[in-house]
C-alpha positions in Angstrom: 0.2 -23.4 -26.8 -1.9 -22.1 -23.7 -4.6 -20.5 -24.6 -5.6 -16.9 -22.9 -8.1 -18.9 -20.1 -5.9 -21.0 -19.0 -2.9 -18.1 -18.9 -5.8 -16.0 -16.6 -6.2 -19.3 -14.4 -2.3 -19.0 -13.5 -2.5 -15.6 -12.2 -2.9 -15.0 -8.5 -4.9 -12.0 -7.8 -4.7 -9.9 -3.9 -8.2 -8.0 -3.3 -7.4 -4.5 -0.9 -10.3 -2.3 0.7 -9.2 1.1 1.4 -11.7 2.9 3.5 -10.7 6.6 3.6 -12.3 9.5 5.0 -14.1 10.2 2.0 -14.2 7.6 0.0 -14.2 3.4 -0.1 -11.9 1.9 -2.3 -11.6 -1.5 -3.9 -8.2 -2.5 -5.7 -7.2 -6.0 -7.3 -3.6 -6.5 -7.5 -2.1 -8.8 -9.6 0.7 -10.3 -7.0 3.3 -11.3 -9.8 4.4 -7.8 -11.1 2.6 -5.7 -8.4 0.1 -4.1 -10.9 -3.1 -2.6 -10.5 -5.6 -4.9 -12.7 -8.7 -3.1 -11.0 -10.2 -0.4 -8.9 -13.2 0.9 -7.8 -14.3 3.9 -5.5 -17.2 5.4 -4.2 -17.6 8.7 -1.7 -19.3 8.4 1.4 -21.3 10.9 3.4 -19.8 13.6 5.5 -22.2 14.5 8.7 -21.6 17.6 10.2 -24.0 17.7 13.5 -22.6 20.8 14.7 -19.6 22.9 14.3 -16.0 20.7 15.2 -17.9 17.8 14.5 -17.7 14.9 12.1 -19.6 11.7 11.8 -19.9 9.0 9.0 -22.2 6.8 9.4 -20.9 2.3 9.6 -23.5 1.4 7.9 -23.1 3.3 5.1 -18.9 2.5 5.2 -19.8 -1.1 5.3 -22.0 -1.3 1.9 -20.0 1.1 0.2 -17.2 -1.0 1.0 -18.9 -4.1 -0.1 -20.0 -2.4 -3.3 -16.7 -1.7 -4.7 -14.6 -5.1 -3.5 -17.8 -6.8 -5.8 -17.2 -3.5 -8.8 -13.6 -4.3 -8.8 -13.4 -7.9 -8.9 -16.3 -7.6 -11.6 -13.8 -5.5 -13.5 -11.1 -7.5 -13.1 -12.6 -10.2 -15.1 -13.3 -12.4 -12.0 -16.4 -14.2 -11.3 -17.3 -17.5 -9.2 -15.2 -20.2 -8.6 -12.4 -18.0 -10.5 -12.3 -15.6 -7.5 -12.0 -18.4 -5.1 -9.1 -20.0 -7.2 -7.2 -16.8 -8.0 -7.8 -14.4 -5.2 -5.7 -15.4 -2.5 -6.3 -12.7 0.0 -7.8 -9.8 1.2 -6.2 -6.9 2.7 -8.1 -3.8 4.9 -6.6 -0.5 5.4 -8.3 2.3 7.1 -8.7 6.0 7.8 -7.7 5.9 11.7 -8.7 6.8 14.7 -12.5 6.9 13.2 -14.2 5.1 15.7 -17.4 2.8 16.2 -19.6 1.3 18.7 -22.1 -1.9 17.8 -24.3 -4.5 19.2 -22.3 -8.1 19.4 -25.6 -9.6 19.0 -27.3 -7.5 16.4 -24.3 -5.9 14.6 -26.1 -2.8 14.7 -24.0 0.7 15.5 -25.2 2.7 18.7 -24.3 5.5 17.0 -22.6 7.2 13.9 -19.0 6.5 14.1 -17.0 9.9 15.3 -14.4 10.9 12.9 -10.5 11.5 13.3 -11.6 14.8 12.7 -13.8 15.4 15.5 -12.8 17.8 18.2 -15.8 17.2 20.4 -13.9 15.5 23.4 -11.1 18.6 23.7 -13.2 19.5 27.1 -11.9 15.8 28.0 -8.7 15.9 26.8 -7.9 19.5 28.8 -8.8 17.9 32.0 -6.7 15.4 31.1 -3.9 17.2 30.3 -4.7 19.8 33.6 -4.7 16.3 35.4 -1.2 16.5 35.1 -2.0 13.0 33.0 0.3 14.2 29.9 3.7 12.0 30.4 1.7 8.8 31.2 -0.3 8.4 28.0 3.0 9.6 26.1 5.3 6.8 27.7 3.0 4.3 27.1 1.1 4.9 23.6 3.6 7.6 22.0 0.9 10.3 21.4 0.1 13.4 22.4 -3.4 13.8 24.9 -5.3 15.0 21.9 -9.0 14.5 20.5 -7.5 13.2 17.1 -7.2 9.7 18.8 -10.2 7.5 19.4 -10.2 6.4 23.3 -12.3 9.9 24.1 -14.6 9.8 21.2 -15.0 5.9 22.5 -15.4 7.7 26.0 -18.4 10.6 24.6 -20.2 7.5 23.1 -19.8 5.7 26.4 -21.3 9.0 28.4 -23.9 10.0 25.5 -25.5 7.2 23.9 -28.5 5.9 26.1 -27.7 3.2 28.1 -24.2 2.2 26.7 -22.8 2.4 29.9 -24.8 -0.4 31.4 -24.4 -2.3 28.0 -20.8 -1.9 27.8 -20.4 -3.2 31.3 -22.4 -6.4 30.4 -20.2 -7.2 27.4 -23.6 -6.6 25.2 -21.1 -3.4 23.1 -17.5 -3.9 20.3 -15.4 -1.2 19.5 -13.4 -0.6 16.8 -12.0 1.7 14.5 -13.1 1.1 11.1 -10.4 -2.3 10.1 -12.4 -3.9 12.7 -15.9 -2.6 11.9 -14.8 -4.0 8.5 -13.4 -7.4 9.1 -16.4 -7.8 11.9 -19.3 -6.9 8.6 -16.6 -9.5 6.0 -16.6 -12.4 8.8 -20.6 -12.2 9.4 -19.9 -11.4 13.0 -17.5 -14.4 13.8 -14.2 -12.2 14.4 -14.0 -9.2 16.5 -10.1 -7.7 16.2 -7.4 -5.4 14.9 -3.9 -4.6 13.7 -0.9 -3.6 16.2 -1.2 -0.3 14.3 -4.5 0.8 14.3 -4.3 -0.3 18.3 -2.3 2.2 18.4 -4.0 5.1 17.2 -6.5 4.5 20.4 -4.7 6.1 23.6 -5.5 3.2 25.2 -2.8 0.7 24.1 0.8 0.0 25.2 2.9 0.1 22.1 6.2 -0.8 23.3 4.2 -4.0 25.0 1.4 -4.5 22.5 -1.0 -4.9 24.8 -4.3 -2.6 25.8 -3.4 -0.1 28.9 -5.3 -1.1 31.4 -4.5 2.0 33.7 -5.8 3.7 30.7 -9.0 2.3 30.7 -9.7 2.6 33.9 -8.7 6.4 33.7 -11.5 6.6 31.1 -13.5 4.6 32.7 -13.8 2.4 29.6 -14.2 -1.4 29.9 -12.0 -4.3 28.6 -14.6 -6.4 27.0 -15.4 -3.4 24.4 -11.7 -4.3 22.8 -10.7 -6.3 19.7 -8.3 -8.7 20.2 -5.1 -7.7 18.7 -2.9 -9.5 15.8 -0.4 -8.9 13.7 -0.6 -6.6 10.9 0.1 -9.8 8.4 -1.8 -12.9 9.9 -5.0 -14.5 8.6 -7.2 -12.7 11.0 -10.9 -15.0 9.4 -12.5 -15.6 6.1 -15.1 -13.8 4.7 -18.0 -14.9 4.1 -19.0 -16.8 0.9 -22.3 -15.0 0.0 -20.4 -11.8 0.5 -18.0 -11.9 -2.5 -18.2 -15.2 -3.7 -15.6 -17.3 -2.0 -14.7 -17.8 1.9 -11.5 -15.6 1.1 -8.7 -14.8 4.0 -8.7 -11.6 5.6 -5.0 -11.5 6.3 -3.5 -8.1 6.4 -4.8 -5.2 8.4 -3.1 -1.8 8.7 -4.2 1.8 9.4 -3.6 3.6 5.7 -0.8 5.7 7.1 1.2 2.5 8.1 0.3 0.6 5.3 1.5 3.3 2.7 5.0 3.4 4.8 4.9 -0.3 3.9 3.6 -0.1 0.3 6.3 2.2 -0.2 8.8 -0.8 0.8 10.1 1.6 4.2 11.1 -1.7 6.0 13.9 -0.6 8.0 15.5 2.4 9.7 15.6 5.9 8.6 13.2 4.9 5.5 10.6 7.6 5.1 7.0 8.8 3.3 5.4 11.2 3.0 2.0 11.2 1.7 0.1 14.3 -0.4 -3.5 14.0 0.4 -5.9 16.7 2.2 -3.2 16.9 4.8 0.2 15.7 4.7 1.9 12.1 7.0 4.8 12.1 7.2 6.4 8.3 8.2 9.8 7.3 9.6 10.4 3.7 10.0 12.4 3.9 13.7 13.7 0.5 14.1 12.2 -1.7 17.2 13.4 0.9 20.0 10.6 3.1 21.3 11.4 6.3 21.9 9.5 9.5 22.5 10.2 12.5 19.9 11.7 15.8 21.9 10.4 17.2 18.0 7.1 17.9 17.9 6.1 14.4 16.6 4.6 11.3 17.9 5.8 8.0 18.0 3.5 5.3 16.5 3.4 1.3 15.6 4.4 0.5 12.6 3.1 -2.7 10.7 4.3 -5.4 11.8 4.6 -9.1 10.6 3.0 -12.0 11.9 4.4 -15.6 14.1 3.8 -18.8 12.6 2.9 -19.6 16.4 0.0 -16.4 16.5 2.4 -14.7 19.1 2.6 -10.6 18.9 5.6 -9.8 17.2 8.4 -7.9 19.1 7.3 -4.2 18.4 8.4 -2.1 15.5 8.0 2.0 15.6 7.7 4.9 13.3 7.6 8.5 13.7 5.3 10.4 12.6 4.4 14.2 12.0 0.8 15.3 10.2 -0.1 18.4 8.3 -3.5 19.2 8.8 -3.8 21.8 5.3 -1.9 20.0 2.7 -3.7 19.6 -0.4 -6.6 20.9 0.7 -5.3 24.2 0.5 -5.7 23.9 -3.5 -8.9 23.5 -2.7 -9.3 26.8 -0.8 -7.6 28.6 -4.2 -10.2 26.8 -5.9 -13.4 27.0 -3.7 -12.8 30.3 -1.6 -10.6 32.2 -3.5 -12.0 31.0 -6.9 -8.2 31.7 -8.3 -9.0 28.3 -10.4 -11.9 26.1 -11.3 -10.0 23.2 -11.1 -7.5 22.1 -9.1 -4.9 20.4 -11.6 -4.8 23.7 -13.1 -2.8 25.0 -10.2 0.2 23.7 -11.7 0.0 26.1 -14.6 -1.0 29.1 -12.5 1.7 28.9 -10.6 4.0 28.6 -13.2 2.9 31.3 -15.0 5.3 33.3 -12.6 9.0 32.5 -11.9 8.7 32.5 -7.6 6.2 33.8 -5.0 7.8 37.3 -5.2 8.3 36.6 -1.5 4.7 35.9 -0.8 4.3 33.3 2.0 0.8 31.6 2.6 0.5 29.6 5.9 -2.7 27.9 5.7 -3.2 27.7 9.1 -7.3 27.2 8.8 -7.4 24.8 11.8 -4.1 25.9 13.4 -0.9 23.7 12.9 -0.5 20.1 13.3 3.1 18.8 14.0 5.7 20.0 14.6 4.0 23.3 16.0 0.9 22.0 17.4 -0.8 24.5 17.9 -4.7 24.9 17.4 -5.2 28.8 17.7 -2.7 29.8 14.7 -5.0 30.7 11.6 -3.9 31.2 8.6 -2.4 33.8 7.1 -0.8 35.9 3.7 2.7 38.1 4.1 4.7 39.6 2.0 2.3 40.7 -0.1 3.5 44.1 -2.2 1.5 46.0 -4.9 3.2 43.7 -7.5 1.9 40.6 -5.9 -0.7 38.5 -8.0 -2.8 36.1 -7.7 -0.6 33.8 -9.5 2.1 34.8 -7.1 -0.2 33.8 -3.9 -1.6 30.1 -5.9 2.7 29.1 -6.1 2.8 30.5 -2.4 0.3 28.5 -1.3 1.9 25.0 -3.1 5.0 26.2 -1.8 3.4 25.9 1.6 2.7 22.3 1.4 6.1 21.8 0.7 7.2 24.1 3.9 5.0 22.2 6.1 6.8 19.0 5.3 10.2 19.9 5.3 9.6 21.1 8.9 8.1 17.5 9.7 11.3 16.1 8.2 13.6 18.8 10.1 12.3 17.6 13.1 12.6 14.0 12.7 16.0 14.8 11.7 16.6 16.2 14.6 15.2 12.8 16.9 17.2 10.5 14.6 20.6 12.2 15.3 19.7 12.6 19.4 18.7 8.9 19.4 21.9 8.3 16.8 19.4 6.6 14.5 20.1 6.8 10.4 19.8 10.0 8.8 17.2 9.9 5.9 18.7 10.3 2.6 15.7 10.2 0.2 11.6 10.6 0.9 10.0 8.2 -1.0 6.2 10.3 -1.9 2.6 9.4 -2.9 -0.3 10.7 -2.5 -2.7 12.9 -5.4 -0.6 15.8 -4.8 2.8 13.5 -5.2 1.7 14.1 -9.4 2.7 17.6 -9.0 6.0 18.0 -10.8 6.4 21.7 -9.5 5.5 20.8 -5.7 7.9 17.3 -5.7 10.9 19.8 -6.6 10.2 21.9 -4.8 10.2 19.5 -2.2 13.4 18.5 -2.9 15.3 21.8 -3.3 13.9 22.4 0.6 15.0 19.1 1.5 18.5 18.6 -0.1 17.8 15.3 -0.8 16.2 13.5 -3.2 12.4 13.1 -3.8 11.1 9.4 -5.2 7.8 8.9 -6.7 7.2 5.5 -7.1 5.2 4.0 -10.3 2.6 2.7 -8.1 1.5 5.8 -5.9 -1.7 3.7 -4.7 0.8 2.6 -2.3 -2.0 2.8 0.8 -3.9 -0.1 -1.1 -0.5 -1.9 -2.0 0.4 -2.0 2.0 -2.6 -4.0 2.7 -2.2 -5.9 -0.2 1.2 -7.0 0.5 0.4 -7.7 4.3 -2.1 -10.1 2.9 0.1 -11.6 0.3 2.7 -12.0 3.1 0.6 -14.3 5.4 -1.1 -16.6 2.7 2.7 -17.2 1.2 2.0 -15.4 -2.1 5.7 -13.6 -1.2 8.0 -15.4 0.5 9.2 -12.1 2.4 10.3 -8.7 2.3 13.2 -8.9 0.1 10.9 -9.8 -2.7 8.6 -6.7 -1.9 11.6 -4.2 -2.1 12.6 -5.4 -5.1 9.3 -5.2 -6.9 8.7 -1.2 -5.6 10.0 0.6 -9.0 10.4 4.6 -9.5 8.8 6.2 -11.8 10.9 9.8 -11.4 13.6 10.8 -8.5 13.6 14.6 -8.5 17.1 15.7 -7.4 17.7 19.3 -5.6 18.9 22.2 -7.6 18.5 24.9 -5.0 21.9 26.3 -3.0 21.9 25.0 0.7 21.8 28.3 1.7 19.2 29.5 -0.6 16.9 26.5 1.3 18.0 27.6 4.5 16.8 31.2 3.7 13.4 30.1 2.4 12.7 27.9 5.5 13.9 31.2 7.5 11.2 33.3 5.8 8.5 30.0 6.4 8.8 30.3 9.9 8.7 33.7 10.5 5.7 33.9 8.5 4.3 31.1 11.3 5.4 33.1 14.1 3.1 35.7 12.3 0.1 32.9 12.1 1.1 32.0 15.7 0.7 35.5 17.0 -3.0 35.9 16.0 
């Protein structure tokens, strides 16, 4: 009879890093049943030089990273020659478009990395757009000229750090956004590169190609020896090294954390979709291996994509995809500004305590609107409001808007799949914190009219890189055997009249005309 060690030794353990905006996280996944064994998390800094701007600072990323791969595996029961035995991989995914510049011979940052936050480079992006530059950055990376994306912050570094111009054009400065910061600090300085996906969060690379822009770069005057190579999102990019966790372990699978969680949540083919609950909302839409620009309001992106046994760049694979700047972050504001509730899982009950909004409407428009509306001058705003209204009536208003903001995203990508005669989506698979809310998923679904699936693993950002990784050591022999371990823990079905959702998305976007019009 085996005896408990020797039943541990024949268990093969994947270790993800999930570096969000505010927070690192460690997971360890047992690969078998796709179960969380451990996890650890820590919060980093958020540096706020001036108003619009956002910094974190690499260093701090790096060992907070470090930190919680070493908790977790601690955790998990795993110690010396165990992790090198059982741990077959390492996954990275990333908060995108964050972006940092180092030394390639001292490792050391020139700077704090600038956020996706940051709206410093707008003045860039408006001569850019004024330029007339619009079309060409949309036919060949699939986004909108925008500061979200990280080849202006890369330019501001470029044009405000002391002598990184003249260090840049000697080859002396890396870029990255944070996977490669990340892989760079896990190899000891040995691998400089990125993901297909992450590549393409920069405004600087070709994703129908998969390959860096160079009429880009030299419209930004940015050069080609700052770049990462690019890979796969499932290869073995390096190892790590030993002293760092124990083990030379293989970093092989890199994704930015919106891709990855349309992976995690098994999305592998055409007309798949997530949607993911966090501070704001991303909505993904696996679009097959056709690029094609949305007429919608929404960009077109890479998705993850699967390595070569010969190291060759796959053929491209795309996804659309729409983002809600206020999501859950507007339970905060009930919270923190209006004080409605001290914490936010009581928002749930609050807005229960009433049967509707009473035909209150909150757009929380407190940065303007993201997709589909893109527009940064709306603020946010209340209608509606009568001399019954309550609070409790403005706290299921403002969950209800979360909801809203989505089902526009998904109208919209309706609306590109049927031009482009692409599959229909017929469920939206969900995860996220806010993806717990039982009132908010059905909700979700009556707008919708189709169902909404919450997996049993809603981690599912983690469980993309983890699976990447898995992938290219041969822990799963392929995707078949992925889709069949994602399980569901509750499918909420609509039970709202078609034309009652229609009329509720009606009185939505009126009320955003009304946050437009400010």
């Amino acid at each position: 009879m085996p005896t408990l060690l020797t039943a541990l030794t024949l268990m093969t353990y994947l270790l993800a890093l999930d570096q969000g905006t505010s927070s690192s996280r460690a997971i360890v996944l047992d690969a078998a049943s796709g179960r969380i064994v451990a996890s650890a998390q820590r919060e980093i800094r958020q540096i706020y030089p001036q108003p619009g701007w956002v910094e974190h600072d690499p260093e701090e990323i790096w060992q907070s990273q470090l930190a919680t791969a070493r908790q977790a595996l601690a955790e998990a029961g795993l110690s010396g020659a165990q992790i090198g035995a059982q741990v077959k991989a390492i996954g990275i995914t990333n908060q995108r478009e964050t972006t940092v510049v180092w030394n390639r011979r001292t490792g050391q940052p020139i700077h704090n990395a600038i956020v996706w936050q940051d709206r410093r480079t707008e003045p860039l992006c408006a001569q850019l757009r004024a330029a007339g530059h619009t079309e060409q950055i949309r036919r060949s990376t699939g986004l909108v000229v925008d500061p979200y994306f990280s080849g202006t912050k890369l330019r501001w570094l470029l044009d405000h750090v002391s002598g990184a111009h003249i260090s840049a054009a000697h080859g002396e400065l890396a870029f990255g956004t944070v996977d490669a910061w990340l892989l760079y600090k896990l190899t000891g300085g040995r691998v400089h590169a990125t993901d297909v996906s992450n590549a393409s969060r920069t405004m600087l690379f070709d994703v129908r190609h998969n390959v860096w822009d160079h009429e880009l770069l030299k419209l930004l005057k940015i050069p080609d020896s700052l770049l990462p190579k690019v890979h796969a999102s499932s290869q073995v990019f390096g190892e790590s090294d030993p002293d760092l966790l124990g083990a030379a372990l293989p970093i092989a699978g890199m994704a930015g954390d919106q891709q990855s969680a349309l992976f995690g949540q098994a999305c592998f083919s055409p007309g798949l979709a997530k949607n993911t609950y966090g501070t704001g909302c991303f909505m993904l839409m696996h679009a097959g291996s056709q690029f094609r620009t949305s007429q919608n309001g929404l960009i077109t992106t890479s998705a993850a994509q699967l390595g070569r046994p010969d190291g060759a760049l796959p053929r491209a694979e795309f996804a659309l995809e729409g983002s809600v700047f206020i999501g859950g972050a507007v339970v905060q504001w009930l919270r923190d500004g209006l004080q409605a509730i001290q914490a936010s899982g009581q928002v749930q009950a609050l807005a229960e305590s009433v049967p509707d909004a009473g035909g209150v409407v909150v757009v929380p428009a407190f940065t303007g609107l993201g997709a589909p509306y893109w527009d940064a001058n709306a603020r946010g705003a209340i209608v509606g409001l009568t001399r019954g209204s309550s609070i409790a009536h403005i706290a299921r208003a403002a969950l209800e808007s979360i909801a809203f903001q989505s089902a526009a995203l998904l109208a919209a990508m309706a609306r590109d799949a049927q031009a482009a005669g692409a599959p229909a989506v017929t469920e939206l698979r969900v995860d996220g914190g806010a993806c717990v809310n039982d009132l908010l998923m059905q909700f979700q679904a009556d707008l919708l009219g189709i169902p909404v699936v919450r997996p049993a693993v809603v981690e599912t950002t983690a469980l993309g890189a983890a699976y990447l990784a898995g992938l290219a050591v041969g822990v799963y022999a392929g995707l078949d055997e992925l889709a069949a371990q994602w399980r569901v823990e509750r499918r909420f079905l609509p039970a709202m009249s078609p034309a009652q959702a229609a009329q509720r998305m009606a009185d939505w976007e009126r009320a955003v005309r009304q946050a437009r019009a400010q």
